[in-house]
N, C-alpha and C positions, 0 to 999 in steps of 0.2 A: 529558587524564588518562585512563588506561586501566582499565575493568575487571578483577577477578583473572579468572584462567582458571578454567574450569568444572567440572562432573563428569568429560564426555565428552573429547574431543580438541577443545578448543574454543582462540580466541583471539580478542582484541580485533584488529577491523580497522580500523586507525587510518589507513588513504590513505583510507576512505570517513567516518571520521568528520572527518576534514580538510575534505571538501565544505562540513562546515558549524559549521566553526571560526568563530569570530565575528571574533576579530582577522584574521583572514586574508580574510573578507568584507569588514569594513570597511576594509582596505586597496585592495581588488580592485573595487566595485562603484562606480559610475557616478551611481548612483540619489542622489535629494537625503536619499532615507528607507533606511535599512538592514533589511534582514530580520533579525532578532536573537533567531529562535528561533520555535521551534511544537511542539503534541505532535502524534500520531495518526499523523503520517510514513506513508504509503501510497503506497507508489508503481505507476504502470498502465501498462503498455505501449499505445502509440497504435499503429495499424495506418498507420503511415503512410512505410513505407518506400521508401528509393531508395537505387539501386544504380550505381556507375558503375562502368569499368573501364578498364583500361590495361595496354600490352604491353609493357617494359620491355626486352625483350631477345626474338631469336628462339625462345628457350626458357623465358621467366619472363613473366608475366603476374600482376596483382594486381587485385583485385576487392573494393570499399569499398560498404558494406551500412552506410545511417545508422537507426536506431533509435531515437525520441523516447519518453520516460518521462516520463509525469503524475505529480509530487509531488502529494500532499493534507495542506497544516495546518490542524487546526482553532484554537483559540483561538492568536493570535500575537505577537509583541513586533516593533514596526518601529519603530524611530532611531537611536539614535547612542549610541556607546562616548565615553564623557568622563571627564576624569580627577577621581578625587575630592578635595574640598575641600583638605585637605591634601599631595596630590598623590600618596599612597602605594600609590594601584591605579587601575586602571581599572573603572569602573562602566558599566552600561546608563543610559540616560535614555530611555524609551519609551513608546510609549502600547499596548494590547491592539485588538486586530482581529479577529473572530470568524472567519473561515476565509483562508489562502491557500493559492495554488497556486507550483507551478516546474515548469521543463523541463528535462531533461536528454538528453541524447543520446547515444546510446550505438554507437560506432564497431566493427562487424569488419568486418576486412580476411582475405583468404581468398589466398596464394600460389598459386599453379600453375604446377610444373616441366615443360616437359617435354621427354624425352627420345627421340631420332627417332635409328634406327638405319638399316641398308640393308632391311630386313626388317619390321621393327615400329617402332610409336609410342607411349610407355607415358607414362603423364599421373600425377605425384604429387598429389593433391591434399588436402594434412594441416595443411598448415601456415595456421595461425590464428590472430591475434592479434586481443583486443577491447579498446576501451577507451573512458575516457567522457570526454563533454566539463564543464566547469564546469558545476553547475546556474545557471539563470538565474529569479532568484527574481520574482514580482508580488505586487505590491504595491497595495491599494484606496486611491485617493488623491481627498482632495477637491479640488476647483476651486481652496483657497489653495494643494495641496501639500502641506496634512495627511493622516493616517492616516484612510482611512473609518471607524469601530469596526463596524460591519455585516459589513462583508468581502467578497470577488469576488463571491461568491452569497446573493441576499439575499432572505428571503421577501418577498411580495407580501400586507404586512401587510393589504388592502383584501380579499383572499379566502376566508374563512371557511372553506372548503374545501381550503387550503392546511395555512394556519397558524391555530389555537384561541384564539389570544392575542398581542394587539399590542406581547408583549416575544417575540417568539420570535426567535431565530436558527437559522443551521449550522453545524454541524459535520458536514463532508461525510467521511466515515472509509472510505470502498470505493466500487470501481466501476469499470465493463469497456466497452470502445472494440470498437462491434459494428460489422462493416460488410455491404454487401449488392453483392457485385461484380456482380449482373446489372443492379441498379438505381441502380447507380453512386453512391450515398450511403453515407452512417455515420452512428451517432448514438454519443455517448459518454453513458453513464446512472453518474449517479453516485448512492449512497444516503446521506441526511443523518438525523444526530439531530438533531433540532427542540426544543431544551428551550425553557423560558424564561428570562429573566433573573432572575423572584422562585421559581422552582423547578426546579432543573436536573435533578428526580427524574422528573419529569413531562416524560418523553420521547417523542416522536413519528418516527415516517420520514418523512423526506419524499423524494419521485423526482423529482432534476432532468437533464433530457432536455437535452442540447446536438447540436442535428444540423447534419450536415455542418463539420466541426471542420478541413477538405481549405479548406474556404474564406476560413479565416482562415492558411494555411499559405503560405509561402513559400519557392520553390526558391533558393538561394545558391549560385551557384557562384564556390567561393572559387578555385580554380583546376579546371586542365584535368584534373586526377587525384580528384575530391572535393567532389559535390556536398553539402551540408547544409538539411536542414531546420529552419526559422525559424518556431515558432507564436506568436500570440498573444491565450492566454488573454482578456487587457483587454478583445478585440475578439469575445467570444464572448456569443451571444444566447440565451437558453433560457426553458425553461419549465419549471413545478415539478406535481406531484400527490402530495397526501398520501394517505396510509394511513388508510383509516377504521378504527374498531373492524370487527371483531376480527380485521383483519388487523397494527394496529399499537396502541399505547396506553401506558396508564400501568404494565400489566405487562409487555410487551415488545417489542421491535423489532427489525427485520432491517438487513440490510445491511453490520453489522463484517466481510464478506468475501464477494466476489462473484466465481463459476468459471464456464466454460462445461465440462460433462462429455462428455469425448470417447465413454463408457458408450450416454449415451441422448441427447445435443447440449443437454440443457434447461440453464438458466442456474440454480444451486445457490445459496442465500444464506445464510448463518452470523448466525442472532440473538443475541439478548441478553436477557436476563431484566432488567428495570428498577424490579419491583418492592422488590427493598432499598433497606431506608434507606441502607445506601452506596451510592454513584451507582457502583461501581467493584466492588459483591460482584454479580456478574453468573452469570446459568446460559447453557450454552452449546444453542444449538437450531437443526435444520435444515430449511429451505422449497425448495422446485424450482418451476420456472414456465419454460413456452416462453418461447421469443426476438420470439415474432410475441406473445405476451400478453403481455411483460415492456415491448414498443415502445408498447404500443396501452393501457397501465396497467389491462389488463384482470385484475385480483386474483381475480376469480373464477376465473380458472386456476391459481391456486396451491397447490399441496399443502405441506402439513406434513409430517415425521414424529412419529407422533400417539404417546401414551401404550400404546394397545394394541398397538403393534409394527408399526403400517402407516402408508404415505403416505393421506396422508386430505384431504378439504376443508378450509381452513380453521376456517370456521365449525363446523362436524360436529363436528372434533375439540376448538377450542376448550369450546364447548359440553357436548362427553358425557364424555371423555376427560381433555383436558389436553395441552399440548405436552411431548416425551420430552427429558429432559435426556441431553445425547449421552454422556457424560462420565461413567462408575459411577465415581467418584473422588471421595475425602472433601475437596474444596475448590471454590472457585470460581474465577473467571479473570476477567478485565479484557480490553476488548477484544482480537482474532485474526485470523487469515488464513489459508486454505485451500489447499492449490495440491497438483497430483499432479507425482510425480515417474516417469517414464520408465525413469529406471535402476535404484530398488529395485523399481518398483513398486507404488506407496505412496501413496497420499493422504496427507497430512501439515497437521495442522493443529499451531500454535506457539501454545501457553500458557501464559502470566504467572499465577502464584500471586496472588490478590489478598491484598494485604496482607503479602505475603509479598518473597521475593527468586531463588525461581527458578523458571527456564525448564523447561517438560515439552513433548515432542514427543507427538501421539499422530497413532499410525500404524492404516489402518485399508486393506484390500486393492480394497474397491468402495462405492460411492452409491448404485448404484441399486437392488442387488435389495429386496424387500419388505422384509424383518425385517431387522431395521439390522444392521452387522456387531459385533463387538463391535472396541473400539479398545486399543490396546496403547500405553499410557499410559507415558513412560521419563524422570525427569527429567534434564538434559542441560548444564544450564549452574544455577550461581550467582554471581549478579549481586554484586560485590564494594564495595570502598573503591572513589570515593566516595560512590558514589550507594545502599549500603544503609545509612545512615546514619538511622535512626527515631528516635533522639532527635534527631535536628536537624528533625524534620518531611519528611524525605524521604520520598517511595514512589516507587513503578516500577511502570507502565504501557504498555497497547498494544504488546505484541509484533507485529513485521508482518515477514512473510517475504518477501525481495528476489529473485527468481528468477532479476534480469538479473547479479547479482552469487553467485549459486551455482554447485554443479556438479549440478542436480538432473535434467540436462534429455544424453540421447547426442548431442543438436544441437550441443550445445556444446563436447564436446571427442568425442575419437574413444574408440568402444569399449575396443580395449585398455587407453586411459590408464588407465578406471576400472574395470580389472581385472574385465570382464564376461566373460569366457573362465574365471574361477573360481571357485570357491567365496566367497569372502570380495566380496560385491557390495556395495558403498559411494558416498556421494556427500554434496557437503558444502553444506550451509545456511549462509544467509546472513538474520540477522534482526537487527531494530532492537528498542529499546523508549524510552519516551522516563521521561522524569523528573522531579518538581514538587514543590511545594515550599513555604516561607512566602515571601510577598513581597519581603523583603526579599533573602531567598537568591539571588532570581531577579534581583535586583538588582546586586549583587555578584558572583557567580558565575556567570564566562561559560561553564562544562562543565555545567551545571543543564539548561537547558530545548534540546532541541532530540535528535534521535535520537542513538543509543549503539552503534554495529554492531559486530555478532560473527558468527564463523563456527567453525563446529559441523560434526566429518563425523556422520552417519549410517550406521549398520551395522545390516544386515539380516541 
């Protein structure tokens, strides 16, 4: 079931909310447990590309670039679709699992013409196609085959220095696949809320460090034209460090979105305000930290932007100042995501109205200088039948912008397609949000829990 269309030139993209269509899963997968939905939906590009290539003709040649994309769920449904007692729908039967992951991969292939006269040799090279492959869901499974409830990543209830309380979990919501090609490693850092299970208000960050992720990776060559990459999550080993006050706490936490700034190279994180009694009426706030402090969980690297209009110490600023709400705009938001775009030019952060039902983009031209820029707030989409539905106990949650599924980036298609030779410069987003619900909703209705994608152009 599709979304209305929005303010802007928006539309429901229904080939990506297909990915994870539930009857079409439990048709297609293998697994004895079905993944049957998650919120948070985050997806990361792993740096772990290969490239192969082949010459088709003396003048045609084709070049296949594979691409793996980290899914992040937090809270999950994993079983089985059975039919109800009477026989007249189909139902979930599931049990809940505090975070999973998927992989997906993501195919371009690159054409190259070319043409050889008596004189010259002219080389076409425009021709582009990408596309993806099925995501391939994980799943936490115990020793009989049942559902972990813990989930892939799981605190180390025994370290007080971790986790504050032996109901805590994750929810791992953002996070960026860093590599280091002189010392031939990676580490992927992902950032978790740590609530507990008797106070979900009472959130914490936690930093889990997964290095060398190349080691769990596996080359496939499925034929002589198309190698694929094969990870597996299951077989991944880490380590966690939490957030002390006053880098993280019961007022606020980092990590709803994690960028590297091409500006000044520092790793940028998008918090959250946690002090509301709604776990979901959230203030939006931003932290920077080197890449060699962000590896080494050295927090005393990390600046804030502070209340007085500057990057400040943590502590400093929480102390004298206060952290600056990004956002002059009379509401709040529910988690986000970050990302710049190449073609407007534009930093673009994707905001969910808390409580509400629609989408605001805000556009903002630089990070780094001192005095923060001011943001150009536009809203852009309203979220339609059936998911604004508030006397049913619906809301809508976690917008997260999909980069590999936009047109944000000139990498991806060529200049003139999007009309950068004139006036009218554009380029189209692509965001998820997810959806929740009463229990039993989630129980019966398979378009409830699980991401919602649309795309939106943007006009500068």
């Amino acid at each position: 079931m599709s979304p209305v269309t929005g303010l802007l030139n928006c539309q429901s993209r229904d080939d990506l909310n297909n990915y994870f269509d539930l009857l079409r899963i439990n048709q297609s997968s293998i697994s004895s447990l079905k993944w049957m939905g998650g919120d948070i939906s985050t997806s990361i590009p792993l740096s772990l590309q290969t490239t192969t290539s082949t010459t088709t003709s003396t003048t045609t040649s084709t070049t296949t670039t594979v691409t793996p994309y980290l899914w992040l769920f937090g809270d999950t449904c994993g079983g089985h679709l059975t039919q109800s007692g009477d026989g007249s729908s189909i139902v979930k039967k599931f049990q809940f699992t505090s975070n999973t992951v998927a992989i997906q991969n993501m195919l371009t292939t690159t054409t190259t013409t070319t043409t050889t006269t008596s004189t010259s040799t002219l080389t076409t090279d425009n021709e582009r196609e990408t596309s993806f492959d099925e995501p391939q869901f994980y799943l936490p499974l115990n020793h009989d085959g049942s559902l972990n409830s813990q989930g892939i990543f799981v605190p180390p209830h025994n370290a007080t220095n971790v986790c504050p309380s032996p109901h805590c979990k994750y929810w791992c919501i953002s996070g960026i696949h860093l590599t280091n090609p002189q010392q031939a490693d990676d580490t992927l850092v992902l950032f978790c809320q740590t609530p507990t299970q008797t106070d979900l208000a009472s959130q914490y960050t936690t930093v889990v460090y997964i290095n060398n992720i190349t080691s769990s990776a596996t080359l496939l060559s499925t034929s002589n034209t198309l190698t694929d990459v094969a990870i597996n999550p299951l077989a991944w080993t880490y380590q966690s460090t939490y957030l002390p006050s006053p880098y993280s706490g019961h007022d606020y936490g980092w990590g709803t979105s994690l960028v590297k700034n091409h500006e000044d190279g520092l790793i940028y994180l998008v918090g959250q305000n946690n002090s509301h009694s709604n776990l979901f009426d959230i203030g939006i706030y931003l932290a920077r930290i080197s890449e060699q402090d962000l590896l080494a969980s050295n927090w005393l690297g990390m600046q804030v932007f502070c209340n007085n209009g500057q990057w400040m110490d943590v502590e400093l600023c929480v102390t004298t100042h206060g952290l600056n709400n990004l956002i002059g705009f009379p509401s709040s938001y529910t988690e986000t995501s970050l990302v710049y775009s190449d073609i407007i030019q534009q930093w673009v952060l994707i905001l969910l109205d808390t409580g509400g039902n629609t989408v605001y983009t805000a556009l903002t031209p630089i990070l780094s200088q001192p005095t923060f820029p001011t943001w150009k707030v536009v809203p852009i989409y309203d979220i339609g039948a059936p998911f604004n539905n508030k006397s049913a106990g619906l809301f809508n949650y976690a917008a997260k912008i999909h980069t590999q599924f936009s047109t944000l980036s000139t990498s991806q298609l060529d200049q003139h397609e999007h009309g950068l030779n004139n006036n009218n410069i554009s380029a189209t987003i692509v965001f998820s949000f997810n959806t929740n619900g009463p229990f039993n909703d989630l129980t019966t209705d398979l378009d409830i829990y699980h991401p919602h994608f649309v795309e939106c152009q943007l006009d500068v």
